[in-house]
N, CA, C and O atoms as a Maestro MAE file, in Angstrom:
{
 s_m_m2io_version
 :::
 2.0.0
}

f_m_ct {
 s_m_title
 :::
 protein
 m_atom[292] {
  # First column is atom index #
  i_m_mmod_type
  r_m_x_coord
  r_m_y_coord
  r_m_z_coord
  i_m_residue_number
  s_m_chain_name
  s_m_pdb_residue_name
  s_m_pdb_atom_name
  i_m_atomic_number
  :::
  1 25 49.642 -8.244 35.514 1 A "UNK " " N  " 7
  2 3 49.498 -7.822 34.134 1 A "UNK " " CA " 6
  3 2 49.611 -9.030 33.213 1 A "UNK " " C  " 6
  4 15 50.176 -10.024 33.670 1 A "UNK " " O  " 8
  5 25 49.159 -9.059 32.018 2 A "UNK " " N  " 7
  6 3 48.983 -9.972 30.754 2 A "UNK " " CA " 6
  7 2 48.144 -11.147 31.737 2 A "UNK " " C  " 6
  8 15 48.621 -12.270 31.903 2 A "UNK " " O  " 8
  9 25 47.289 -10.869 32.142 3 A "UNK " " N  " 7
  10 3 46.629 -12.419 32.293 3 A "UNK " " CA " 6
  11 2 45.759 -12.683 31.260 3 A "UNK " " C  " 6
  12 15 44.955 -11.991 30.635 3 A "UNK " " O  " 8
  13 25 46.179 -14.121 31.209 4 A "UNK " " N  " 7
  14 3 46.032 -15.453 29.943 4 A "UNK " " CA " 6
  15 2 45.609 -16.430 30.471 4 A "UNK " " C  " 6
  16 15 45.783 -16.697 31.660 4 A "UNK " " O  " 8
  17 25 44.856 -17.254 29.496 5 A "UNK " " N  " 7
  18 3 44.440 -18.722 29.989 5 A "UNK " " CA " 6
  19 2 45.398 -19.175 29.102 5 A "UNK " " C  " 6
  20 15 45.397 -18.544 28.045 5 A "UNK " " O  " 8
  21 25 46.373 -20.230 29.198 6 A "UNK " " N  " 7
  22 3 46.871 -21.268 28.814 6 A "UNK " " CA " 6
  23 2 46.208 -22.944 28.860 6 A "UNK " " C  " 6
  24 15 46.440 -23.581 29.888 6 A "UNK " " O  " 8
  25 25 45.661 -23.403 28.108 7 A "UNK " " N  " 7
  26 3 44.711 -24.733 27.606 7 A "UNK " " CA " 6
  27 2 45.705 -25.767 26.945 7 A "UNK " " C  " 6
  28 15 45.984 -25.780 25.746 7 A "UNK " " O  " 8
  29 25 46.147 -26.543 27.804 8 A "UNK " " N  " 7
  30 3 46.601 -27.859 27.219 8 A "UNK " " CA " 6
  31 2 46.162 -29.137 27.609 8 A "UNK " " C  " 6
  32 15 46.145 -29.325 28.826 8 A "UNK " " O  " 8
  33 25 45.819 -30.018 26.918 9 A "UNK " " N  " 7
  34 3 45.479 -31.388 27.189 9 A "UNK " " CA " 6
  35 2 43.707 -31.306 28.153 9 A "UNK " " C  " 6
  36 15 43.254 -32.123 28.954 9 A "UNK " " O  " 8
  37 25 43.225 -30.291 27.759 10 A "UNK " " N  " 7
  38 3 41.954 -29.897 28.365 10 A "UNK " " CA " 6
  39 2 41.988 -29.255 29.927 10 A "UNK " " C  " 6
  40 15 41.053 -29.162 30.722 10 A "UNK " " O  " 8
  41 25 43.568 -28.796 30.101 11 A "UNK " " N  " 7
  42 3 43.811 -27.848 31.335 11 A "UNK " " CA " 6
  43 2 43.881 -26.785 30.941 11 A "UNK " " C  " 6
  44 15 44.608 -26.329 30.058 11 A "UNK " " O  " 8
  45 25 42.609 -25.971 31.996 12 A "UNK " " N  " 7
  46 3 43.176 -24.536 31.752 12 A "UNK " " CA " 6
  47 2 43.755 -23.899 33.028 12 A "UNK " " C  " 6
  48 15 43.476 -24.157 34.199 12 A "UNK " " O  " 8
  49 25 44.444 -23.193 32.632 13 A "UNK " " N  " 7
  50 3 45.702 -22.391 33.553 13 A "UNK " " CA " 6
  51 2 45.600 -21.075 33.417 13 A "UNK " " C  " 6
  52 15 45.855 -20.549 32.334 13 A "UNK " " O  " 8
  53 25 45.181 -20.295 34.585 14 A "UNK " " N  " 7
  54 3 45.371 -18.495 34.428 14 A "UNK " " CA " 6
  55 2 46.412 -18.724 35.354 14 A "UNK " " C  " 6
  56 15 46.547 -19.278 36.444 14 A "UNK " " O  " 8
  57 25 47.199 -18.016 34.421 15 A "UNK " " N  " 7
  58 3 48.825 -17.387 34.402 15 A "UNK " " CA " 6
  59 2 48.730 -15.963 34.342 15 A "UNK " " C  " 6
  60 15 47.973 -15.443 33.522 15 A "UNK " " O  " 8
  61 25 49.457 -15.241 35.168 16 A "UNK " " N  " 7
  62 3 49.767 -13.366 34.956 16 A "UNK " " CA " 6
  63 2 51.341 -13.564 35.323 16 A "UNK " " C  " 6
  64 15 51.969 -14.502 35.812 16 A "UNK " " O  " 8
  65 25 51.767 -12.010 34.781 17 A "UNK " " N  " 7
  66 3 52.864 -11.823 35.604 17 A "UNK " " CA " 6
  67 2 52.934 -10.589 36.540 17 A "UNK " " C  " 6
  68 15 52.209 -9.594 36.560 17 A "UNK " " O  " 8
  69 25 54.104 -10.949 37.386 18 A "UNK " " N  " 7
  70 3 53.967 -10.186 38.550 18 A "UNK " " CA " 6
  71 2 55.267 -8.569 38.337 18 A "UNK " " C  " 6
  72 15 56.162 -8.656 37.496 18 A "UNK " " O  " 8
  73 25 55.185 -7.851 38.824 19 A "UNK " " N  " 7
  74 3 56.386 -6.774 38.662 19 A "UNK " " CA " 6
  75 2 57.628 -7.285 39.670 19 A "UNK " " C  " 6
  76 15 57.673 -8.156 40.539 19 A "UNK " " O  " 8
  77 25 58.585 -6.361 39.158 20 A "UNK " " N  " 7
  78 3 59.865 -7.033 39.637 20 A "UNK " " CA " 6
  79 2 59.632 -7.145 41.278 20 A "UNK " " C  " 6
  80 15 59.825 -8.065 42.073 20 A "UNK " " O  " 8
  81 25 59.019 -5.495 41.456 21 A "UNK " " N  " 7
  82 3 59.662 -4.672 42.858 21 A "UNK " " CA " 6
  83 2 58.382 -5.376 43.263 21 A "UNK " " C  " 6
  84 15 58.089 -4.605 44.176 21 A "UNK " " O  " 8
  85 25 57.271 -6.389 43.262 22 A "UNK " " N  " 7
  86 3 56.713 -6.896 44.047 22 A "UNK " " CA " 6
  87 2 56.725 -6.674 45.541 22 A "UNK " " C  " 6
  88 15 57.766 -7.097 46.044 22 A "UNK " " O  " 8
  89 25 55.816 -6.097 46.463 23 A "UNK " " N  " 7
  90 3 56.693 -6.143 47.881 23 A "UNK " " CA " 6
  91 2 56.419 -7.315 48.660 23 A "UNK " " C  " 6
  92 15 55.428 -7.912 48.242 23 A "UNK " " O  " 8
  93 25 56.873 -7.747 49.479 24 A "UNK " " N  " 7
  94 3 56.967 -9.464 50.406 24 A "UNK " " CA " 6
  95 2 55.375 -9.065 50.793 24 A "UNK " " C  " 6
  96 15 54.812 -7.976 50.892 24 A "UNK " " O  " 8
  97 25 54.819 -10.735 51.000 25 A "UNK " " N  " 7
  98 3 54.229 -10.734 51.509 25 A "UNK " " CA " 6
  99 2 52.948 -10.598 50.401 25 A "UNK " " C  " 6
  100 15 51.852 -10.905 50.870 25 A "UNK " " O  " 8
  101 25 52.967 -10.277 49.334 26 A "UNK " " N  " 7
  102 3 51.900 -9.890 47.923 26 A "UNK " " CA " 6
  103 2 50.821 -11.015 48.162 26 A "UNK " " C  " 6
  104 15 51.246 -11.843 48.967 26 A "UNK " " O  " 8
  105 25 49.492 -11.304 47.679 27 A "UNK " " N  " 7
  106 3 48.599 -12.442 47.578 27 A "UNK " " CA " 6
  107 2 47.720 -11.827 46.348 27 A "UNK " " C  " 6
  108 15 47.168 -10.811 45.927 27 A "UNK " " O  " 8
  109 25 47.995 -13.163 46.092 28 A "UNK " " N  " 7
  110 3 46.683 -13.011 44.808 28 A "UNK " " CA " 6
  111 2 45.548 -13.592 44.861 28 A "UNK " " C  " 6
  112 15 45.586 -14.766 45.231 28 A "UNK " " O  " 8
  113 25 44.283 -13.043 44.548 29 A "UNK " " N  " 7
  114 3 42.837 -13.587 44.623 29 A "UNK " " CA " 6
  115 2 42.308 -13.713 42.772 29 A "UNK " " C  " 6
  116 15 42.395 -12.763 41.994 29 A "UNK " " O  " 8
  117 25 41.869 -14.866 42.459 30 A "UNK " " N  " 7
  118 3 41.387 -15.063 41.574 30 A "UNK " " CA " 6
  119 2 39.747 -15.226 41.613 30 A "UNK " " C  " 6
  120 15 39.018 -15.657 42.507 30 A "UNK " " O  " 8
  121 25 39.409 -14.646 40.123 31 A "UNK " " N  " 7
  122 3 37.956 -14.712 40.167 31 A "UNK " " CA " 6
  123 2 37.691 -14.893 38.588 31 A "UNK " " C  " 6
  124 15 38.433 -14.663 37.633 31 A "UNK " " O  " 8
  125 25 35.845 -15.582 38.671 32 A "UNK " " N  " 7
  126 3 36.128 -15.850 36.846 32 A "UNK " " CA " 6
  127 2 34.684 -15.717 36.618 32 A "UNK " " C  " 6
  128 15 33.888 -15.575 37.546 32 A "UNK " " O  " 8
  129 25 34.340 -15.763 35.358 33 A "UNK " " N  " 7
  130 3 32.790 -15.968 35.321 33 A "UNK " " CA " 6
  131 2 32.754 -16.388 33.851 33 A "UNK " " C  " 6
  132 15 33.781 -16.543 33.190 33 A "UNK " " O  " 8
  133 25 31.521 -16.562 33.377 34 A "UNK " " N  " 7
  134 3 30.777 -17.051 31.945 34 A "UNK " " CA " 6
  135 2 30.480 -16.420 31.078 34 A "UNK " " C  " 6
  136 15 30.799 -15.481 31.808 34 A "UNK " " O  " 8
  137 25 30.139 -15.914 30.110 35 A "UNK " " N  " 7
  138 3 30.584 -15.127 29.162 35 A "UNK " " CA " 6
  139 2 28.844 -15.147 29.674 35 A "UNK " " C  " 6
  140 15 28.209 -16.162 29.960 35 A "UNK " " O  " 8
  141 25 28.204 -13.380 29.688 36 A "UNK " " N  " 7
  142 3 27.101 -13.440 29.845 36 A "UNK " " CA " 6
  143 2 26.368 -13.106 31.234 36 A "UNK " " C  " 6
  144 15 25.345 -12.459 31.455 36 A "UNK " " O  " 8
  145 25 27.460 -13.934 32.294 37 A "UNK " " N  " 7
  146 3 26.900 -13.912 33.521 37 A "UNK " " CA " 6
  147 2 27.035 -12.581 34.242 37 A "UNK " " C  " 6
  148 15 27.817 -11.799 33.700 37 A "UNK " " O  " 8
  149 25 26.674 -12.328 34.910 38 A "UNK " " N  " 7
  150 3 26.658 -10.739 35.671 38 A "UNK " " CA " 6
  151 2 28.007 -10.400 37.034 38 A "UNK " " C  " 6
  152 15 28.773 -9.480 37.321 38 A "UNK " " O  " 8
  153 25 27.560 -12.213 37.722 39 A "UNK " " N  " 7
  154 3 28.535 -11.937 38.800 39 A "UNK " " CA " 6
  155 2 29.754 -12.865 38.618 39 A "UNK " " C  " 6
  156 15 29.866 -13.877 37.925 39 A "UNK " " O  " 8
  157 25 30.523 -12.328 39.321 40 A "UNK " " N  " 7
  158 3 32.471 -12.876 39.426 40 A "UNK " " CA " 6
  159 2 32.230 -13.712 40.501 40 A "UNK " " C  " 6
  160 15 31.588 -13.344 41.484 40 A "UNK " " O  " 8
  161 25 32.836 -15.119 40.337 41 A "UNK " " N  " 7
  162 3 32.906 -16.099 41.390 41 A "UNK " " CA " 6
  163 2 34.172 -16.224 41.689 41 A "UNK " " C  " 6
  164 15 35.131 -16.493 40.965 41 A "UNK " " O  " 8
  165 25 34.099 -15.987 42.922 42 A "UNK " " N  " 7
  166 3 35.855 -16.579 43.647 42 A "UNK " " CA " 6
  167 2 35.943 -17.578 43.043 42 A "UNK " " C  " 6
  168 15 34.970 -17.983 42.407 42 A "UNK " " O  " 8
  169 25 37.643 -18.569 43.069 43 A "UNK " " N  " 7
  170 3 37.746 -19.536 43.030 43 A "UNK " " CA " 6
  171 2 38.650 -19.955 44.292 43 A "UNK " " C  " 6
  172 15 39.826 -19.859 44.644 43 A "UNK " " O  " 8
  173 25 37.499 -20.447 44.749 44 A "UNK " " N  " 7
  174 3 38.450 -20.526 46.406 44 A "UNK " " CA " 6
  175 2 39.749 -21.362 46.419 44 A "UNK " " C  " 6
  176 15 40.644 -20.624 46.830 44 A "UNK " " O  " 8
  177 25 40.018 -22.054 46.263 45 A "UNK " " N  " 7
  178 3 41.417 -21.976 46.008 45 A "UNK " " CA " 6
  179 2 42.296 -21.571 45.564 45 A "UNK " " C  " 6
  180 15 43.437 -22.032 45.610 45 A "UNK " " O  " 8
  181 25 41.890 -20.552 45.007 46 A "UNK " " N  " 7
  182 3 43.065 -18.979 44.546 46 A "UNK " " CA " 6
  183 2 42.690 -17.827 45.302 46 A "UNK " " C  " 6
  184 15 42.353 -16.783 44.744 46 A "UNK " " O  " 8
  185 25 42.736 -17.977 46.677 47 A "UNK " " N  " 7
  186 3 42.613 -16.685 46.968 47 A "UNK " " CA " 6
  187 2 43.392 -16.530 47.973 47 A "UNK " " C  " 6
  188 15 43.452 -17.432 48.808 47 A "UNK " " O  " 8
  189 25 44.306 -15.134 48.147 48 A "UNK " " N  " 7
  190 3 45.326 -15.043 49.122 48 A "UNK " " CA " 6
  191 2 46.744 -16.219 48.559 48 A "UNK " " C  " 6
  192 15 47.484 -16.729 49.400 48 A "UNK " " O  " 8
  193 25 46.860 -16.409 47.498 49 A "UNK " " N  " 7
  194 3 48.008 -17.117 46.866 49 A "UNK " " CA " 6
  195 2 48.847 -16.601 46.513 49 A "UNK " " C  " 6
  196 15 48.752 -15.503 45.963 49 A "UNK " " O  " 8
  197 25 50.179 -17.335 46.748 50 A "UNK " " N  " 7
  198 3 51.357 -16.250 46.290 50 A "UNK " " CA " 6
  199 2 52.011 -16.673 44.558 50 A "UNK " " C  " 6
  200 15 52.612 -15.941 43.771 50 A "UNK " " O  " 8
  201 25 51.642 -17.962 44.432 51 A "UNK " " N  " 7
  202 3 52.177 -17.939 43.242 51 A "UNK " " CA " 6
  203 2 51.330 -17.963 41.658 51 A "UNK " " C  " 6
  204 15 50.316 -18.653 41.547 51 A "UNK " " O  " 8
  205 25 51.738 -17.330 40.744 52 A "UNK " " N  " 7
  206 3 51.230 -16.616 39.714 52 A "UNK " " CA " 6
  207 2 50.267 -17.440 38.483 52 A "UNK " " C  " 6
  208 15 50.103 -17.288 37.272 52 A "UNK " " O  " 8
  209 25 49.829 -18.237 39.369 53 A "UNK " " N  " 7
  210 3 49.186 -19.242 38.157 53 A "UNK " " CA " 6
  211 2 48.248 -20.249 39.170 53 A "UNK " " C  " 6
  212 15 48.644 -20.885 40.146 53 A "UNK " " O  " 8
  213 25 46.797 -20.174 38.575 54 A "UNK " " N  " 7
  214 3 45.275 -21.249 39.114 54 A "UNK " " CA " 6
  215 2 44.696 -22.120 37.816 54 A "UNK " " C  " 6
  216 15 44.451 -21.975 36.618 54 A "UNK " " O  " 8
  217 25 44.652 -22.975 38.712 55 A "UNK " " N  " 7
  218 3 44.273 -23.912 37.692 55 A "UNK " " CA " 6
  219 2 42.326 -23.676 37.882 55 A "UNK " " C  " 6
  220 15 41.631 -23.890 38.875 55 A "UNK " " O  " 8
  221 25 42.034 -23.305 36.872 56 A "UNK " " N  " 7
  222 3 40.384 -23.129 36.368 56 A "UNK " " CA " 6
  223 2 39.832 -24.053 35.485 56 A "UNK " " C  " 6
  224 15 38.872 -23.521 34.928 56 A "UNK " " O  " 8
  225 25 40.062 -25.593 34.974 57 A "UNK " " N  " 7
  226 3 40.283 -26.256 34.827 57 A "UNK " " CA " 6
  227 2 38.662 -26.923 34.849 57 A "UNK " " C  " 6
  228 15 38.147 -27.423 33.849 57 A "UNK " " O  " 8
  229 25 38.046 -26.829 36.073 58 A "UNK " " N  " 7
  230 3 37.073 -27.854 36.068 58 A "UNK " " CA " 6
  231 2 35.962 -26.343 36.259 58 A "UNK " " C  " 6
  232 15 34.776 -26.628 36.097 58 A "UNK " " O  " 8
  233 25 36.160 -25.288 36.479 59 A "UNK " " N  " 7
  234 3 35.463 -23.729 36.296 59 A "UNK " " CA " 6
  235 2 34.664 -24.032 34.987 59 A "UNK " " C  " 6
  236 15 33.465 -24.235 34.799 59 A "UNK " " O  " 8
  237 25 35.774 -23.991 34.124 60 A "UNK " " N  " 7
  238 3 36.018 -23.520 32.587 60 A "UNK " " CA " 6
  239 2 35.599 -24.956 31.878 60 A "UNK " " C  " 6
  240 15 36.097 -25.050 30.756 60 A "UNK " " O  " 8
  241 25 34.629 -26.338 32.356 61 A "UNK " " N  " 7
  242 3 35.051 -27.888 31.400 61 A "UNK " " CA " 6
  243 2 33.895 -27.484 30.622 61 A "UNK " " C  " 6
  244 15 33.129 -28.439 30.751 61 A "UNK " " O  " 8
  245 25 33.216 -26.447 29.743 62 A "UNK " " N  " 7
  246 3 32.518 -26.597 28.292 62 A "UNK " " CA " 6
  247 2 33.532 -25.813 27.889 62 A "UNK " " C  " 6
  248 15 33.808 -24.798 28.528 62 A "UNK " " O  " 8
  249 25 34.211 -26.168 26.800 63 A "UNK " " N  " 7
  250 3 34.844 -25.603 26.069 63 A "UNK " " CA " 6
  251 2 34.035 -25.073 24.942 63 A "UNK " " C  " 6
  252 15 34.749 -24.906 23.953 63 A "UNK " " O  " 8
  253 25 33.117 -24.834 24.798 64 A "UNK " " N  " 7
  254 3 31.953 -24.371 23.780 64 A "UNK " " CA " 6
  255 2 32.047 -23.075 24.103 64 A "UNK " " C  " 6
  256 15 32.287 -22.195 23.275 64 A "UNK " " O  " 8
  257 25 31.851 -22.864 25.423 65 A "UNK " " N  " 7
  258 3 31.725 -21.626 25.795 65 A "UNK " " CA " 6
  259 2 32.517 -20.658 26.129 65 A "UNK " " C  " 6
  260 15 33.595 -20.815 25.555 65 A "UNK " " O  " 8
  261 25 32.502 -19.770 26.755 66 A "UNK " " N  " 7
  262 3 34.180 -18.372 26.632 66 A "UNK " " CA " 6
  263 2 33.879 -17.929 28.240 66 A "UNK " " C  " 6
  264 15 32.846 -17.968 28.909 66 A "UNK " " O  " 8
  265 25 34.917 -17.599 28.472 67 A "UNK " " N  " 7
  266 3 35.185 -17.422 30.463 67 A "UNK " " CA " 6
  267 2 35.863 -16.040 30.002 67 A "UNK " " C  " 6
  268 15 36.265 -15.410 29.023 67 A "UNK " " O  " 8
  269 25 35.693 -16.012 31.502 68 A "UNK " " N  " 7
  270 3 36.782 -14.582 31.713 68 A "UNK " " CA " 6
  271 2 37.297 -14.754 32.694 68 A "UNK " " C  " 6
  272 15 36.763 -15.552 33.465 68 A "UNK " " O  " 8
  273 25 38.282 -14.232 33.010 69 A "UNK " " N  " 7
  274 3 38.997 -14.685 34.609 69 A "UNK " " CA " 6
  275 2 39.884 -13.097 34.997 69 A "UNK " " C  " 6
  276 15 40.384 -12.410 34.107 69 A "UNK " " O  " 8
  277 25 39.915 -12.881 35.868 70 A "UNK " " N  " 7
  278 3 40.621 -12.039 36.700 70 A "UNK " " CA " 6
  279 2 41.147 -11.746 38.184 70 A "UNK " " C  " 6
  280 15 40.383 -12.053 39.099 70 A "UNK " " O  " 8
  281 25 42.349 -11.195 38.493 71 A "UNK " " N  " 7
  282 3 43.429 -10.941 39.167 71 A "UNK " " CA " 6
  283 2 43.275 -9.813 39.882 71 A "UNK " " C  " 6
  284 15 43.031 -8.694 39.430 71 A "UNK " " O  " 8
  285 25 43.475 -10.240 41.414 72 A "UNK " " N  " 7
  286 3 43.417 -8.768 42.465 72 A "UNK " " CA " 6
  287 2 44.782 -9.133 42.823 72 A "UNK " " C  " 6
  288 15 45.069 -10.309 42.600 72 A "UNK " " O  " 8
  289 25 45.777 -8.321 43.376 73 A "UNK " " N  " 7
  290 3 47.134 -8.374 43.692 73 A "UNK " " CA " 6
  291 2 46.474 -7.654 45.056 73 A "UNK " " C  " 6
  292 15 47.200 -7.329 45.996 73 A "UNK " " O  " 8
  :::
 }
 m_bond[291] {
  # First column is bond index #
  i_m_from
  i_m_to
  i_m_order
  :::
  1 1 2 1
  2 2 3 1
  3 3 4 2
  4 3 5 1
  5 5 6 1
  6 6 7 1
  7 7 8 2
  8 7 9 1
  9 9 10 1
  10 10 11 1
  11 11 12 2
  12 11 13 1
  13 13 14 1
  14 14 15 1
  15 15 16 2
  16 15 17 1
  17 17 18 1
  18 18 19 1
  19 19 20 2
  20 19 21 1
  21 21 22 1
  22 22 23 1
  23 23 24 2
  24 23 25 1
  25 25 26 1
  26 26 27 1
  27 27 28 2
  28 27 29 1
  29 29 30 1
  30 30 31 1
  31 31 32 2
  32 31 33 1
  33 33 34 1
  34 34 35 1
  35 35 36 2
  36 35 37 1
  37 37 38 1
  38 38 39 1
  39 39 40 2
  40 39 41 1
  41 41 42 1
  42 42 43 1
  43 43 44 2
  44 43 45 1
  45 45 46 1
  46 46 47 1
  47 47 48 2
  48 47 49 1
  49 49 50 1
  50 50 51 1
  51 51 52 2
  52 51 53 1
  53 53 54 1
  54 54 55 1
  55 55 56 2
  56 55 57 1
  57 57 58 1
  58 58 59 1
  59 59 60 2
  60 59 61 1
  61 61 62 1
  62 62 63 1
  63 63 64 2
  64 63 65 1
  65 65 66 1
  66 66 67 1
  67 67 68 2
  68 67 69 1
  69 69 70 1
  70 70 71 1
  71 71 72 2
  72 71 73 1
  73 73 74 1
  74 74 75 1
  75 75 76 2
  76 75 77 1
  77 77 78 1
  78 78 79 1
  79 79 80 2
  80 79 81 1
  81 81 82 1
  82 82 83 1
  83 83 84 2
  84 83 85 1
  85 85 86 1
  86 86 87 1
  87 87 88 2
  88 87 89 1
  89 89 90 1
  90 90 91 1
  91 91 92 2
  92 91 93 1
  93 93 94 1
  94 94 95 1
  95 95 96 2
  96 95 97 1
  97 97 98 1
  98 98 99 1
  99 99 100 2
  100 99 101 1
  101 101 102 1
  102 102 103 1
  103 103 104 2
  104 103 105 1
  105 105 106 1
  106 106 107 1
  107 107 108 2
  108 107 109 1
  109 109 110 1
  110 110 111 1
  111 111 112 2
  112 111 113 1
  113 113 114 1
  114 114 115 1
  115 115 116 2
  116 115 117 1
  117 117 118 1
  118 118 119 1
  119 119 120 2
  120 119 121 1
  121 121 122 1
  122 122 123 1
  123 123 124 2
  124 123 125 1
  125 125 126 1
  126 126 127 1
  127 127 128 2
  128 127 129 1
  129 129 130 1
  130 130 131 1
  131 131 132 2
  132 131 133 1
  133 133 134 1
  134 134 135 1
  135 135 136 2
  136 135 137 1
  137 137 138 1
  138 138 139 1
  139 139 140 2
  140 139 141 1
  141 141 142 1
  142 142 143 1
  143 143 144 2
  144 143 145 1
  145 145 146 1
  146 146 147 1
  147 147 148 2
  148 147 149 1
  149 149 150 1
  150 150 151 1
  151 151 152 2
  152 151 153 1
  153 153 154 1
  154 154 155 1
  155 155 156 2
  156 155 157 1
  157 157 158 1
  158 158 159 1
  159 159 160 2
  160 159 161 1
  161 161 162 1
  162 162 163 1
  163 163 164 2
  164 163 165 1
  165 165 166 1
  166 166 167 1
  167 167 168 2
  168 167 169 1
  169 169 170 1
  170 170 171 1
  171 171 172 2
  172 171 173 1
  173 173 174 1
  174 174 175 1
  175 175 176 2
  176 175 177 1
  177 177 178 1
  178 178 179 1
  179 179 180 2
  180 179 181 1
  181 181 182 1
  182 182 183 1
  183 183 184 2
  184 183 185 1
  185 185 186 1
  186 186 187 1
  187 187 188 2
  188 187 189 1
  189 189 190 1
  190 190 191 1
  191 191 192 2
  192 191 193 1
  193 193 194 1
  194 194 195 1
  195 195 196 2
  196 195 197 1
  197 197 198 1
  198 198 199 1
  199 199 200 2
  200 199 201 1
  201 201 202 1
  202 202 203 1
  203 203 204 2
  204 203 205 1
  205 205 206 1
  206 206 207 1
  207 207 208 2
  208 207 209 1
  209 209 210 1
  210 210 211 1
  211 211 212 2
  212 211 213 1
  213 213 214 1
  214 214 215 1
  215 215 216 2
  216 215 217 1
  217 217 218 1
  218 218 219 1
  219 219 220 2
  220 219 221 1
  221 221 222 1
  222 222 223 1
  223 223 224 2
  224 223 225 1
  225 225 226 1
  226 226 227 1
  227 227 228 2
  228 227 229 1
  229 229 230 1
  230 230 231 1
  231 231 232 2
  232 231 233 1
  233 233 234 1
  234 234 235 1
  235 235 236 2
  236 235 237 1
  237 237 238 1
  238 238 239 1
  239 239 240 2
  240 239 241 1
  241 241 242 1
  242 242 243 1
  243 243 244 2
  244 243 245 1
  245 245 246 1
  246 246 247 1
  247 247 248 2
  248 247 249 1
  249 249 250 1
  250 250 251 1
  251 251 252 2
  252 251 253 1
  253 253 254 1
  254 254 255 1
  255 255 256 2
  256 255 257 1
  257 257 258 1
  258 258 259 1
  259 259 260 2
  260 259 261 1
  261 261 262 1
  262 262 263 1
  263 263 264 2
  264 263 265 1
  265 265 266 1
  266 266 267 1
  267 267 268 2
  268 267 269 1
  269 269 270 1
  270 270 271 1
  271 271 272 2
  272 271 273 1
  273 273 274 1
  274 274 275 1
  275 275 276 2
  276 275 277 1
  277 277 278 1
  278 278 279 1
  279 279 280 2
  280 279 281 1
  281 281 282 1
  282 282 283 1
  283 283 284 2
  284 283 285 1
  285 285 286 1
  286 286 287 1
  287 287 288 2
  288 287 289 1
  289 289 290 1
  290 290 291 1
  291 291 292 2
  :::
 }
}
């Protein structure tokens, strides 16, 4: 829940948070796309991750333009 991009110093960071009662063992898969585009691209290095934050960073380098990003638990 609340996933956000956080942008500093031209990093962007999708951050969510997780619920308390989480059960062991949880993975997260991230996916993002272009404002416009039709399909969701993995970002393979967020997928099956346990901790709550991907760096999309070089996904996301026109900052002109607007992303979307989203979270499978």
């Amino acid at each position: 829940k609340r996933v956000a991009f956080s942008s500093t110093n031209f990093e962007n960071i999708l951050t969510w948070e997780t619920e308390a009662d989480l059960p062991p063992g949880t993975v997260f898969d991230v996916q993002y796309k272009q404002y416009g585009e039709k399909s969701w691209l993995n970002k393979q290095e967020c997928q099956s991750i346990t901790q709550p934050f991907c760096n999309l960073t070089r996904e996301t380098e026109n900052f002109t333009e607007p992303y979307y990003a989203r979270v499978r638990a």
